[in-house]
N, C-alpha and C positions, 0 to 999 in steps of 0.2 A: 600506364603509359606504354607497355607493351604491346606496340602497333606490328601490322605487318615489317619483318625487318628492310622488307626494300621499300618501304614507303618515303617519301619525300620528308615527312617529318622523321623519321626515324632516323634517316641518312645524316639529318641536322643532330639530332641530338646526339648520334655518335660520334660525329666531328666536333661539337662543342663538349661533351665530354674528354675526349683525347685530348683537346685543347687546356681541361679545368686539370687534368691529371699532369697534362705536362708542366703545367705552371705551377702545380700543389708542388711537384718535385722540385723545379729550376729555384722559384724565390724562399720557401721555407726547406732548408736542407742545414744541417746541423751534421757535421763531420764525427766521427766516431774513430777511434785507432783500435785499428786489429792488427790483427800477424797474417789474414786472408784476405786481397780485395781491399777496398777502399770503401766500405758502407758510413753511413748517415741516415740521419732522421731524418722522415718523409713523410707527407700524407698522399705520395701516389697510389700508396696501396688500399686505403680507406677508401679513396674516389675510385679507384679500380674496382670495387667490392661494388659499390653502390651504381657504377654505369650495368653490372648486372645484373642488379634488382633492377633498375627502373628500366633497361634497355631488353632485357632479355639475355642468354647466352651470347647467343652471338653477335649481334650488336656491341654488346655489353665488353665481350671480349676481345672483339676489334677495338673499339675503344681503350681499350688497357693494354694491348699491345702496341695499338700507334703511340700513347702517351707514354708510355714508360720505354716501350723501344726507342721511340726518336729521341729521347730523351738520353739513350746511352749511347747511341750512335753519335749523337751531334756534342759529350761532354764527357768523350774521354774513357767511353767502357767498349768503344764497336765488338772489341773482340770477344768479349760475351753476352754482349747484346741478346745473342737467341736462346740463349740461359732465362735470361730476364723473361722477353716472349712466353718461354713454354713454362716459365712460371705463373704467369698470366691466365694461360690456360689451364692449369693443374688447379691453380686455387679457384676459377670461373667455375670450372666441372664440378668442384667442393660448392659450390655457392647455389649454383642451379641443380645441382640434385636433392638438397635438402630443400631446397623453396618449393622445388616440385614434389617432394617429398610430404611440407604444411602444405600443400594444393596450394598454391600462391598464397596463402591469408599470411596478410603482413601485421599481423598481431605483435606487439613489443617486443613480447617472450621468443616468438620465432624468429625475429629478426635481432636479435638477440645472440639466439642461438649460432644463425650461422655467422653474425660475425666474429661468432667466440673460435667456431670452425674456420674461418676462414684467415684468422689472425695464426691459428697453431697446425694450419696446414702451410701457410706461408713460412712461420718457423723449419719444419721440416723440409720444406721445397728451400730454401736459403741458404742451408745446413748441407744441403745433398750438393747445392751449384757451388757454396764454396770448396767444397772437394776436389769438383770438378775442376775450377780455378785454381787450385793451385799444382794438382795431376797435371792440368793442362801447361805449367810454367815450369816443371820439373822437378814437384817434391814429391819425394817418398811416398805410397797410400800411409803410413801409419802416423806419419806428420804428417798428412793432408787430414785427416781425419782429428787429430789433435787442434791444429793449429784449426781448423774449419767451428772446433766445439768453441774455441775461444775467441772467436771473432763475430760470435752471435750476440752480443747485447743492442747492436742496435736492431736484429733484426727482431729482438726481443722487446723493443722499445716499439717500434713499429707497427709490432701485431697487439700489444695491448690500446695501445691508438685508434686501430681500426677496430679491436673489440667493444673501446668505449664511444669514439666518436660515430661507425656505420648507426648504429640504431637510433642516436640524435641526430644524424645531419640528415638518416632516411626520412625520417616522418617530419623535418622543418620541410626537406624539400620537397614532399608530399606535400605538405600544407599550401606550401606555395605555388606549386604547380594548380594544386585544387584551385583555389582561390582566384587563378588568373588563368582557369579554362581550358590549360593544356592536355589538363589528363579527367574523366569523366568521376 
């Protein structure tokens, strides 16, 4: 399904992308209590993963940053919204370099792989913004750094989701894109 990115289909499928990512967030979202931030359960980041494999980089990653940006903008996070964003991009650049890495072959084991990567690069990216969120609200680096270690279980919940669900929801949606002639 990697079309040209400014192609008229391509332009669809990352606004319906954006769209499937915002709505993974908005109605499945299960609150978590930390001491950093305000995280919850999500599958934004699983559908983020997956608009780029099937979109490409950049596509892919436009898509993951309208859907999870607007998403923080319009419920309550604006003020780190662009944390979220260049997290977006940190774990997309995780994604597309190992894909181009297997030469695209979307083999189980390789898609596999990078969801395993891309779930414990999201850890680490999550872990560094909560730093930065609470640096940015006035605590200490050595409580920010504490308090940031302790308020990762959802984002630990999160990344094994996307470890288990990218590699079944790629190849249904591959099936069914085959099936119904969108993609060759």
């Amino acid at each position: 399904m990697r079309e040209k990115p400014n192609s008229l289909k391509s332009i669809i499928f990352t606004g319906l992308f954006a769209a499937i990512i915002y709505l993974g967030i908005f109605i499945l979202r299960i609150p978590i209590p930390a001491m950093v931030g305000r995280p919850f359960i999500h599958f934004g980041n699983t559908l983020a993963a997956l608009a780029v494999l099937f979109l490409g980089f950049r596509n892919g990653t436009l898509a993951g940053i309208i859907g999870l940006g607007s998403f923080d903008i319009l419920n309550g996070y604006a003020a780190t919204s662009w944390l979220t964003m260049l997290e977006v991009i940190i774990v997309a650049s995780i994604i597309e370099l190992l894909f181009r890495f297997f030469k695209y072959q979307d083999k189980q084991k390789q898609i596999a792989i990078i969801a395993l990567a891309a779930g414990i690069t999201k850890i680490f990216t999550s872990y560094c913004t909560s730093i930065i969120e609470a640096l940015m609200i006035g605590t200490n680096f050595k409580t920010a750094i504490v308090a940031s270690f302790l308020s990762l279980p959802a984002t630990v919940i999160n990344s094994i989701s996307t470890a288990i669900c990218v590699p079944i929801l790629y190849f249904l949606i591959k099936r069914i894109l085959l099936t119904s002639h969108f993609i060759n």
